[in-house]
VEXNUMI-685587 format. One record per residue (C-alpha): x, y negated, z. Coordinates in steps of 0.25 Angstrom, whole numbers, plus 2048, in hexadecimal, padded with zeros to 3 digits. Layout:
VEXNUMI-685587
(pt (X, Y, Z)) ...
//
This chain:
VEXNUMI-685587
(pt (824, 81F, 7E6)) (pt (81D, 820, 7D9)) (pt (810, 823, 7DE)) (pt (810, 815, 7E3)) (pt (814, 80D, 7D9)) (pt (80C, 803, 7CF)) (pt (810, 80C, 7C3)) (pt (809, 818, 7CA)) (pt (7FD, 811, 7CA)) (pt (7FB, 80F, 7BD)) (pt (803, 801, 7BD)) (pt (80F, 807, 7B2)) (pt (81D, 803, 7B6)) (pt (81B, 7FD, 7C3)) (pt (823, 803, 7CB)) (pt (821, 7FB, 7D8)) (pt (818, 7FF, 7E4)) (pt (809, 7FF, 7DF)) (pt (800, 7F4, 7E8)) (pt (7F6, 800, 7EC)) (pt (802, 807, 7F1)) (pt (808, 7FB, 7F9)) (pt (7FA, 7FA, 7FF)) (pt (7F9, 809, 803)) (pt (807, 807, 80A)) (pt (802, 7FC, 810)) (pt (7F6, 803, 816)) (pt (7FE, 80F, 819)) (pt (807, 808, 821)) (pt (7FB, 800, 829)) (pt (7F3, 80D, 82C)) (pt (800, 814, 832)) (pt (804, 808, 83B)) (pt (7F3, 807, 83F)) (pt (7F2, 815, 841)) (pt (7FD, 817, 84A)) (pt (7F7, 80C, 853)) (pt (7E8, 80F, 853)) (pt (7E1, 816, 85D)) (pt (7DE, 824, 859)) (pt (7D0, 827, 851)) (pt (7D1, 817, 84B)) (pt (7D2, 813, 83C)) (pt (7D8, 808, 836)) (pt (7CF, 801, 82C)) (pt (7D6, 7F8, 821)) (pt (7CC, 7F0, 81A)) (pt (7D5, 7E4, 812)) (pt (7E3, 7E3, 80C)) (pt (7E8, 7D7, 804)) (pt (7F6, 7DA, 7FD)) (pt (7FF, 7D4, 7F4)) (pt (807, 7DE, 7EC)) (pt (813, 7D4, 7E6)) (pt (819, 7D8, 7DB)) (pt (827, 7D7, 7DA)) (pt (82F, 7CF, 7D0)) (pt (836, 7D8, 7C6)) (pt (842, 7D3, 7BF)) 
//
């Protein structure tokens, strides 16, 4: 989706995934797999996450 690519967010003619949407997919994808085993009226709380985005070679 263009939405969550690089170039949408103001880096022009990237068009892979955008780092802020990786992270968001990641998040996403945790709070769906905690909330469907936590004890109802309980919140998860995130307070770090250390990512490293890579690049791929283009050639």
């Amino acid at each position: 989706m263009r939405k969550n690519s690089a170039d949408f967010i103001e880096n022009k003619g990237v068009t892979a995934l955008s780092t802020p949407s990786m992270i968001r997919f990641i998040e996403d994808t945790a709070n769906h797999i905690v909330m469907d085993n936590m004890p109802e009226n309980y919140r998860s709380v995130g307070t770090k996450i250390n990512v490293e985005h890579i690049n791929p070679l283009f050639e």
